[in-house]
MOPAC internal coordinates of N, CA, C and O (Angstrom, degrees):
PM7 1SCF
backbone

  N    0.0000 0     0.00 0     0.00 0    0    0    0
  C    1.4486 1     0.00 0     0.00 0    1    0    0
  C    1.5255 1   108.37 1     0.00 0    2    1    0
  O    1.2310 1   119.36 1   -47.38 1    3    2    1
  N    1.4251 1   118.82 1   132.62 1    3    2    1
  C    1.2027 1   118.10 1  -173.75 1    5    3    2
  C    1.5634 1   125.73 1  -111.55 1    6    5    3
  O    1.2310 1   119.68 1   -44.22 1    7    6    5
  N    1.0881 1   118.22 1   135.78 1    7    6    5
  C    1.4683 1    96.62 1  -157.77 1    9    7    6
  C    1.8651 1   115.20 1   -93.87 1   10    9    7
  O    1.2310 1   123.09 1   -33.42 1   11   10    9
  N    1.3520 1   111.68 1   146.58 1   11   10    9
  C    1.7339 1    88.25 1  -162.96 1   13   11   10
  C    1.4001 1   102.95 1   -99.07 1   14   13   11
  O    1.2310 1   108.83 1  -160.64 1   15   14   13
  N    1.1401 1   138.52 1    19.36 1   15   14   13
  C    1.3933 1   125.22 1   131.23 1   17   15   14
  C    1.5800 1   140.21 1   -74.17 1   18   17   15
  O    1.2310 1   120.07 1   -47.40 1   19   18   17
  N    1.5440 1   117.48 1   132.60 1   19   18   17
  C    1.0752 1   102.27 1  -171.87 1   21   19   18
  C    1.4649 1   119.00 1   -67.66 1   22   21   19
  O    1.2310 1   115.74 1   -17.12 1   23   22   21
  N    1.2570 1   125.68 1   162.88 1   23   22   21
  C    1.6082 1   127.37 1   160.30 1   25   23   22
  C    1.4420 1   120.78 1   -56.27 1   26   25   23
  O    1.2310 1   118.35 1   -40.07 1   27   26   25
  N    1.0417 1   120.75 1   139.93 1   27   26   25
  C    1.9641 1   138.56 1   172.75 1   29   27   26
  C    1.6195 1   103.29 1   -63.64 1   30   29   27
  O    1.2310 1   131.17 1   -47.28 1   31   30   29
  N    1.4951 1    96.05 1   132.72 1   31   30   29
  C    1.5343 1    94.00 1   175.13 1   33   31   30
  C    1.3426 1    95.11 1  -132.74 1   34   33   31
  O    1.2310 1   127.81 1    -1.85 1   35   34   33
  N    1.2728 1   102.57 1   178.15 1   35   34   33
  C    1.7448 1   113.70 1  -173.07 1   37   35   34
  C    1.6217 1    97.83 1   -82.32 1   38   37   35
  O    1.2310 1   116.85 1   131.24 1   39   38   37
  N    1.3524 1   123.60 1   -48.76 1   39   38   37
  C    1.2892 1   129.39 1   148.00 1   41   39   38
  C    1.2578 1   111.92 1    18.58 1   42   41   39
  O    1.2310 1   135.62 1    71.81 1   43   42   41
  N    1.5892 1    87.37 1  -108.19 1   43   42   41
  C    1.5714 1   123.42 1  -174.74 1   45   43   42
  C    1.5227 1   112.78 1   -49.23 1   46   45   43
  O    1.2310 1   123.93 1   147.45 1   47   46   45
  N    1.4334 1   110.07 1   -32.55 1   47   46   45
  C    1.6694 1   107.93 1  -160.03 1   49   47   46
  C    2.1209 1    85.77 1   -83.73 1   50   49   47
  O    1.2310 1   114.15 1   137.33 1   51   50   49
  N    1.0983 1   128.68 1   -42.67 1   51   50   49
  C    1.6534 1   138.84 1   168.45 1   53   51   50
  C    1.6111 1   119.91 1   -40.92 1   54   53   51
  O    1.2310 1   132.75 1   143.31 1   55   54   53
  N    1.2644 1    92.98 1   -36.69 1   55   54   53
  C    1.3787 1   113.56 1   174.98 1   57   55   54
  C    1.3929 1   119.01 1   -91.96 1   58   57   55
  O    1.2310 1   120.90 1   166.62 1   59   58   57
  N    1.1958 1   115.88 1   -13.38 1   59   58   57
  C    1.7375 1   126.14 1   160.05 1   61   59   58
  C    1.1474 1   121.70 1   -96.57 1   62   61   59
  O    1.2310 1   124.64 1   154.18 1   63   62   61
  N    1.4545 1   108.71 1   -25.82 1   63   62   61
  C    1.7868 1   103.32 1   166.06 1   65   63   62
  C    1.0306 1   105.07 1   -91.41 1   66   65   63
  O    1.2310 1    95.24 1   147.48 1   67   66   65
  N    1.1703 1   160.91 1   -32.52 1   67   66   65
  C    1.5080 1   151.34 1   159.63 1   69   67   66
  C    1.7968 1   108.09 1   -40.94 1   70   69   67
  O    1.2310 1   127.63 1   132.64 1   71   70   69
  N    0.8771 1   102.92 1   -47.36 1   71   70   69
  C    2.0633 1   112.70 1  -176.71 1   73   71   70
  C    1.9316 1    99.52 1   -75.04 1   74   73   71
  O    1.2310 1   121.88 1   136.04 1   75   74   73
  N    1.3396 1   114.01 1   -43.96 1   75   74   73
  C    1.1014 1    99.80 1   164.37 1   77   75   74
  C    1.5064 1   142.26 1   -66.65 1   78   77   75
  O    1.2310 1   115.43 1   153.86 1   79   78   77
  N    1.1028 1   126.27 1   -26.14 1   79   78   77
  C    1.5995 1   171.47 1    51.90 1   81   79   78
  C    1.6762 1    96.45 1    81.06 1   82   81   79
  O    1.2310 1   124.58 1   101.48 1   83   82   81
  N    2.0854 1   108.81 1   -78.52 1   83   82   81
  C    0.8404 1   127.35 1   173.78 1   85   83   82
  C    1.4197 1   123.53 1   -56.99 1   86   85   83
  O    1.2310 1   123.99 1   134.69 1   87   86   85
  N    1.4770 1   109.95 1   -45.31 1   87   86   85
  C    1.7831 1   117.97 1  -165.39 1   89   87   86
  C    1.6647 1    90.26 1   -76.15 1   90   89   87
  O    1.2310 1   113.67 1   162.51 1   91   90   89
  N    1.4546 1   129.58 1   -17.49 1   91   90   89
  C    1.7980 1   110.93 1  -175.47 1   93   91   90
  C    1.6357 1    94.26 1   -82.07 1   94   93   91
  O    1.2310 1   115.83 1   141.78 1   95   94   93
  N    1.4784 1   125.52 1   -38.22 1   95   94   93
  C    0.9254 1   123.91 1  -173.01 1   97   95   94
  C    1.7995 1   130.06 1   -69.12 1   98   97   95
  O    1.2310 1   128.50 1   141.43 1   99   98   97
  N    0.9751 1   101.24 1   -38.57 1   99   98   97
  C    1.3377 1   124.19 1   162.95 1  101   99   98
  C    1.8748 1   105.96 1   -58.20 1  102  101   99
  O    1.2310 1   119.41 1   129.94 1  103  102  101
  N    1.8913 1   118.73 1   -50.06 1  103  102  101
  C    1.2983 1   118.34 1  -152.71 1  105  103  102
  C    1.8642 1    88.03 1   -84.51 1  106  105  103
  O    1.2310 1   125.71 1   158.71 1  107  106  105
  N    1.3067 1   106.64 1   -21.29 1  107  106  105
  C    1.8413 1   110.16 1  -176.63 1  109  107  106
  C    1.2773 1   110.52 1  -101.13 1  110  109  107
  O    1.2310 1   113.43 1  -126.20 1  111  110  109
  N    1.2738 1   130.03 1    53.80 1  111  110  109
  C    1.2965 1   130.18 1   162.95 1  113  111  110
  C    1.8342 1   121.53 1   -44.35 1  114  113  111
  O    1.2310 1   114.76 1   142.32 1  115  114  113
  N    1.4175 1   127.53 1   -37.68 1  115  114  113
  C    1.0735 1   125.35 1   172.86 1  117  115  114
  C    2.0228 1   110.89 1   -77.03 1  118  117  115
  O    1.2310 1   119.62 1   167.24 1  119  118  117
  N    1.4062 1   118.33 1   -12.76 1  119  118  117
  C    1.2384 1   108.22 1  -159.62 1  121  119  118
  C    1.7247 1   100.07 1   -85.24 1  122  121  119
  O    1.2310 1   101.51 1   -46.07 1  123  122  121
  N    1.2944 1   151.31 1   133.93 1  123  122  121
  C    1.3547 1   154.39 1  -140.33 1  125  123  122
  C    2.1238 1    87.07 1  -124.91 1  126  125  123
  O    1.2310 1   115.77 1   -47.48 1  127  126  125
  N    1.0813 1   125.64 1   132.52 1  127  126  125
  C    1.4244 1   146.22 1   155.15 1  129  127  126
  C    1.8421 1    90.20 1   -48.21 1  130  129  127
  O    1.2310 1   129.54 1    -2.44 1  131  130  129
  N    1.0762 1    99.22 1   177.56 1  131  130  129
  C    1.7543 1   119.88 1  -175.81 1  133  131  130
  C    1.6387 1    88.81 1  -138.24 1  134  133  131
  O    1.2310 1   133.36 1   -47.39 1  135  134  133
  N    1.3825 1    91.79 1   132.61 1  135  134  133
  C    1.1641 1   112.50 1   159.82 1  137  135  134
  C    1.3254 1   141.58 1   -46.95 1  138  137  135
  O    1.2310 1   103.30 1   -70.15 1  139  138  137
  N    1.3684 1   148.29 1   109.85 1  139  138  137
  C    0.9279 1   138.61 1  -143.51 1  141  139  138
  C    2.0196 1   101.78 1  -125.89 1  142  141  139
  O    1.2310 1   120.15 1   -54.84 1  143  142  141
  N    1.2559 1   117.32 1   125.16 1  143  142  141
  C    2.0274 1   114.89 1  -178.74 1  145  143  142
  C    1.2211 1   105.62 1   -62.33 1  146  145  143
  O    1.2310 1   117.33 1   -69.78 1  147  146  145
  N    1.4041 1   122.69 1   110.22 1  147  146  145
  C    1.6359 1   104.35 1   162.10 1  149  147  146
  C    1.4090 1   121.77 1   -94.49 1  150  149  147
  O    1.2310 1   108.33 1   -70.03 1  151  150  149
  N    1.1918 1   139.43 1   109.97 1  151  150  149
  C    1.3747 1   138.25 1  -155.87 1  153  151  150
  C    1.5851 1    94.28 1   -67.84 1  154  153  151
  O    1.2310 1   118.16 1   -22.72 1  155  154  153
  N    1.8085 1   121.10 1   157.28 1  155  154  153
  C    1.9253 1   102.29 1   164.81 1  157  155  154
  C    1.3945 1    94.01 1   -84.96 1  158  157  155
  O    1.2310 1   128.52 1     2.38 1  159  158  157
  N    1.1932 1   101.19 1  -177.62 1  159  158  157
  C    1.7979 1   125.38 1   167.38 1  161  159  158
  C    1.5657 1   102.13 1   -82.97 1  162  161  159
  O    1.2310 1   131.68 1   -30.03 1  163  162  161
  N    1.5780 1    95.05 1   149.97 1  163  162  161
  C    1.6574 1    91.46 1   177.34 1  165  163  162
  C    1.9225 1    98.75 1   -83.19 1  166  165  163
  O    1.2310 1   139.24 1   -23.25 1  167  166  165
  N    1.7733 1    80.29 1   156.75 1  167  166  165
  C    1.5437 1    96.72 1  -176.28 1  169  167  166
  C    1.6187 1   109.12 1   -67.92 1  170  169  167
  O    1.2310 1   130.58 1   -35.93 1  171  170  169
  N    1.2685 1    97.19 1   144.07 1  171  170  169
  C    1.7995 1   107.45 1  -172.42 1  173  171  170
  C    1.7563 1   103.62 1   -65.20 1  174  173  171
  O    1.2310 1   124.80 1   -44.36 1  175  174  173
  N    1.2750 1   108.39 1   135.64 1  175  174  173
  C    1.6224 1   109.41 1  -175.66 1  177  175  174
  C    1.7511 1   110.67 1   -61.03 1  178  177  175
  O    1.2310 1   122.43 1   -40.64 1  179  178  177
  N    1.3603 1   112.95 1   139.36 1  179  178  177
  C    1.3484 1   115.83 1  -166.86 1  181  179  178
  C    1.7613 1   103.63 1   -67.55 1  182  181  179
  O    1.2310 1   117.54 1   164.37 1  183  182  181
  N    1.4555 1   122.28 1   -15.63 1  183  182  181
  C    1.4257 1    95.07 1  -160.82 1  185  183  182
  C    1.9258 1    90.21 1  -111.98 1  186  185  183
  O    1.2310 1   111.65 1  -149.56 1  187  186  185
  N    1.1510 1   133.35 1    30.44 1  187  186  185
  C    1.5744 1   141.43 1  -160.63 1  189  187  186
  C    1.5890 1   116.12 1    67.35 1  190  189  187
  O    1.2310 1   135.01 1    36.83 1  191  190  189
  N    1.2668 1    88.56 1  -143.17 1  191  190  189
  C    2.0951 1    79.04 1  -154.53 1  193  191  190
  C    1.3113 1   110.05 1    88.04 1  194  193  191
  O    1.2310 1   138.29 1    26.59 1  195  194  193
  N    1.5462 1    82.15 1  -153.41 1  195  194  193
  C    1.9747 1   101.21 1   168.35 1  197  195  194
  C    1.5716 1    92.29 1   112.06 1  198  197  195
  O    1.2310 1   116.29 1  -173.45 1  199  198  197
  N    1.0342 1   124.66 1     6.55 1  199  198  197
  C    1.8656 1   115.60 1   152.47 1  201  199  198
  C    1.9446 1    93.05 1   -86.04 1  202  201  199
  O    1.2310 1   138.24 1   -30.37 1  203  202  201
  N    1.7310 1    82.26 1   149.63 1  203  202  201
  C    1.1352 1   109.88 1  -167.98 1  205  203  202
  C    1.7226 1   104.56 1  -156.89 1  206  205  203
  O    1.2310 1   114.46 1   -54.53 1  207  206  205
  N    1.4439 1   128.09 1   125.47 1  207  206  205
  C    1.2379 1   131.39 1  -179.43 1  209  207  206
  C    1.6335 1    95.60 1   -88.76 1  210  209  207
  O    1.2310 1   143.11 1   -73.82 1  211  210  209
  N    1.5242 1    72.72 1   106.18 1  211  210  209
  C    1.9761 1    87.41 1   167.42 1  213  211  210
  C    1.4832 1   101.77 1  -122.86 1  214  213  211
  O    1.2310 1   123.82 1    13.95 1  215  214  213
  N    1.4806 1   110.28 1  -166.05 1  215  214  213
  C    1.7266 1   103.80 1  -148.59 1  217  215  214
  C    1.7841 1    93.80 1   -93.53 1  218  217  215
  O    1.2310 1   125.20 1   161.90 1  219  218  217
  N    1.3074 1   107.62 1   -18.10 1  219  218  217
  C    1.8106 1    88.68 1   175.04 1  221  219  218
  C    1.2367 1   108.85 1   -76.13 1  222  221  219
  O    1.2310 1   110.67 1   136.06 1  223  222  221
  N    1.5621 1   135.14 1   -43.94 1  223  222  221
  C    1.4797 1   140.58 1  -162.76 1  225  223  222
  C    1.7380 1    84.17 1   -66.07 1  226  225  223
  O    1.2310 1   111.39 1   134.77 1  227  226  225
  N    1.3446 1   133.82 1   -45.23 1  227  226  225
  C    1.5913 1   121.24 1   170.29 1  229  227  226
  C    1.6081 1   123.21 1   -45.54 1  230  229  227
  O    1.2310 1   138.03 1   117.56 1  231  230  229
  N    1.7003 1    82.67 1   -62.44 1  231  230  229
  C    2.2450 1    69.29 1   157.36 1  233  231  230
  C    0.8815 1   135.50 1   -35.19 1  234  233  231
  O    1.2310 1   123.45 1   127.35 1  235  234  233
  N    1.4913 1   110.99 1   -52.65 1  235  234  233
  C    1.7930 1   116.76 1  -170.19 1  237  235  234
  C    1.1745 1   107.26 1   -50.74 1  238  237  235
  O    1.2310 1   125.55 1   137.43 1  239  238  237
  N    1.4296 1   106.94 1   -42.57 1  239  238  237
  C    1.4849 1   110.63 1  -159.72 1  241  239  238
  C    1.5153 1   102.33 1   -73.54 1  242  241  239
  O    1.2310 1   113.12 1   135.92 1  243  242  241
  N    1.5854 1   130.62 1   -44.08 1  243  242  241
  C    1.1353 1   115.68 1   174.12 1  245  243  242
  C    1.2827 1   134.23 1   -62.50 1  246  245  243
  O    1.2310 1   118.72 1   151.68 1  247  246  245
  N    1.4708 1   120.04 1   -28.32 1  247  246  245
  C    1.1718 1   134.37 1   152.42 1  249  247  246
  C    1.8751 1   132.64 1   -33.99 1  250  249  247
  O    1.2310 1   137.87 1   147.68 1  251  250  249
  N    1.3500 1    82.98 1   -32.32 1  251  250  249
  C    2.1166 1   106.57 1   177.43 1  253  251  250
  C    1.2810 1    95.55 1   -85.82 1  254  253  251
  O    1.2310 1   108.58 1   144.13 1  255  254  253
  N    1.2970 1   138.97 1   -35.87 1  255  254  253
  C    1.3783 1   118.76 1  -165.75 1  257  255  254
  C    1.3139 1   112.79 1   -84.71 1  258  257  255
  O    1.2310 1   131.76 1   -32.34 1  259  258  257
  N    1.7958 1    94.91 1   147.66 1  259  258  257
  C    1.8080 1   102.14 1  -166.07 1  261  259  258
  C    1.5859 1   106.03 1   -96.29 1  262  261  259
  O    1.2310 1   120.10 1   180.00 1  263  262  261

């Protein structure tokens, strides 16, 4: 027996919150977003590299040990 609705996809459901997304934005023209801090990225080291032990790459590492 087959059922005549189609199945839910992540897809489709992404593609309805994005379209829904738009129509509040579009229907709220007076309502303003909040500001959000964007920190910059640090500047790339002048002579190459650019690994750097920061505290997640420390996780990793604790994470590997047996």
């Amino acid at each position: 027996m087959q059922d005549s609705q189609p199945k839910p996809s992540r897809r489709g459901f992404f593609f309805g919150a994005a379209a829904t997304g738009a129509a509040v934005a579009v229907a709220l023209p007076g309502v303003q977003a909040p500001e959000v801090a964007v920190q910059a990225p640090k500047p790339a080291p002048e002579k190459g590299g650019g690994y750097s032990l920061s505290d997640h790459v420390k996780r990793y590492y604790q994470t590997t040990r047996i």
